[in-house]
C-alpha atoms as one frame of an Amber mdcrd trajectory, in Angstrom:
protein
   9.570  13.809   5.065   9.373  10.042   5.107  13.090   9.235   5.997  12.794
  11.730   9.226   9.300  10.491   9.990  10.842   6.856   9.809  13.835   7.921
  11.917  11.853   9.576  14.653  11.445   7.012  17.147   7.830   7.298  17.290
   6.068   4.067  16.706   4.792   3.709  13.344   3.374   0.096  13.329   0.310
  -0.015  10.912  -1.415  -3.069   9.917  -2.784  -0.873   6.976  -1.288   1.856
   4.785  -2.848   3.866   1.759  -0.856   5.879  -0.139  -1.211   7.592  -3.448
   1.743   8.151  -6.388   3.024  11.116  -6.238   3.988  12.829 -10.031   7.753
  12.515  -8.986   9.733  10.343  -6.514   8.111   6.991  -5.139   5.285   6.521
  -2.603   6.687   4.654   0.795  10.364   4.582   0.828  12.093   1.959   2.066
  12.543   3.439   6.088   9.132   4.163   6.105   8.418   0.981   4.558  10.721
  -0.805   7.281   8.590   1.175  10.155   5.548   0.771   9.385   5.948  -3.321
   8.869   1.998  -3.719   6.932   0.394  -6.263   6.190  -1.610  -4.536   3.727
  -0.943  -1.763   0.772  -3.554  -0.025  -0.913  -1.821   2.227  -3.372  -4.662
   4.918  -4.770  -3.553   5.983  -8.704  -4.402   7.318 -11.883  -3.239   6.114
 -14.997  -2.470  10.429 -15.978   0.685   9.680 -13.560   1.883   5.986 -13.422
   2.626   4.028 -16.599   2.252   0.497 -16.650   6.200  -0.643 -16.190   6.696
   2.063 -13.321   3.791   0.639 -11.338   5.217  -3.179 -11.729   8.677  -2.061
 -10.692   6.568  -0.415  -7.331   4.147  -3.464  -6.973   7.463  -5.816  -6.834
   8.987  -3.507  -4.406   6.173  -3.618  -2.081   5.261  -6.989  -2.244   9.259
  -7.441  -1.357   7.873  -6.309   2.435   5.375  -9.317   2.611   2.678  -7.068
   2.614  -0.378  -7.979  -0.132  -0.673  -5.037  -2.005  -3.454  -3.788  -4.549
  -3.720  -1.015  -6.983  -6.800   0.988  -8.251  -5.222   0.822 -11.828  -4.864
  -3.108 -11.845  -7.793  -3.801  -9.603 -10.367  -0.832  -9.972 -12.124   0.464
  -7.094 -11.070  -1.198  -3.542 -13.670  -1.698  -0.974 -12.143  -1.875   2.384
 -14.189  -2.967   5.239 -13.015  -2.857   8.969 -14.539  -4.719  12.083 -13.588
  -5.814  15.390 -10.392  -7.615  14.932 -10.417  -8.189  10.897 -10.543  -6.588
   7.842 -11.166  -7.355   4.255 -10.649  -5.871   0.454 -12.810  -6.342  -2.368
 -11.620  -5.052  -5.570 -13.875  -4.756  -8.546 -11.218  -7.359 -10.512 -12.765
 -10.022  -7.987  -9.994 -10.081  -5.723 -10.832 -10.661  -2.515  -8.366 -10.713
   0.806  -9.454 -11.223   4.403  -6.617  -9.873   7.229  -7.470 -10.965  11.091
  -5.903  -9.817  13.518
């Protein structure tokens, strides 16, 4: 899946990527990670699936890319809001993170 999706030529530049945890394996693998070159990680989770030392391990891998990255178990519910040329995050912890463009 990601590997071959990483390795397929296309461009995959995203300034923003939302991904959930899957039960096994790892969301956004390092190719895809490398292809996609965000700024911005919004990983969507449920506490059922991801205990708390597997989701550090992932939050220090993804914040390895330079992206700013926020989880609905740390942070709660995300608000993302889009306009011309910026967007911002909200999260119900208080954080708050404005991207222009």
């Amino acid at each position: 899946g990601q590997r071959e999706l990483a390795r397929s030529g296309e461009n995959l530049r995203a300034d923003i990527v939302f991904c959930g945890v899957p039960e096994q394996d790892e969301p956004l693998e390092a190719d895809i990670l490398t292809a996609v070159d965000p700024r911005l990680i919004l990983v969507g989770n449920t506490s059922a699936f991801v205990n708390a030392r597997a989701e550090s391990r992932l939050v220090t891998r993804l914040r390895k890319t330079g992206a700013s990255v926020f989880t609905t178990t740390r942070h709660g519910a995300l608000k993302l809001t889009l306009t011309a040329g910026s967007c911002s995050v909200q999260t119900r912890s208080g954080h708050n993170i404005q991207l222009e463009k």
